[in-house]
C-alpha positions, 0 to 999 in steps of 0.5 A: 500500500502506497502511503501519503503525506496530506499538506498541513497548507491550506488556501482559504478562498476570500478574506471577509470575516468567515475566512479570516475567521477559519485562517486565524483558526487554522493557524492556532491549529497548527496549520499553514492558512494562506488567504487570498484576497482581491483587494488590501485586507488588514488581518492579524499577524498569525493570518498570511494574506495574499493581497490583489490575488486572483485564483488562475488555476486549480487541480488536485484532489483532497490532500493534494491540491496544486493552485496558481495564484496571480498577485500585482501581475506575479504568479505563484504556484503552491500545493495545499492540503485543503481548500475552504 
């Protein structure tokens, strides 16, 4: 049997109060939360925001999802464990 390592990274989708909210949570949890937001967002120091963000390509399945994020005309590719 093939064993699996899951990413402790996870990509919260927006960053109203929900999502800033469920990366706050994530991050006290142990967790590795990335934020993408379309504008400026103020959030707390334990919460990483990726500001002027668009999603431009997403694939992958539970545990293992790959992601290309453009920011202020700079694309980065991440994979994350889950997405909310």
């Amino acid at each position: 049997m093939m064993e699996t390592t899951i990413s402790r990274d996870v990509l919260v989708l927006g960053a109203g109060p929900a999502g800033i909210d469920a990366a706050q949570a994530l991050a006290e949890s142990g967790c590795n939360a990335l934020v993408i937001a379309r504008g400026d967002v103020e959030a707390p120091e334990s919460v990483k925001v990726l500001s002027n963000a668009v999603l431009s390509e997403f694939a992958g399945v539970a545990g293992d999802f790959r992601a290309s994020i453009t920011s202020n005309s700079e694309t980065v590719e991440q994979t994350f464990g889950a997405v909310v």
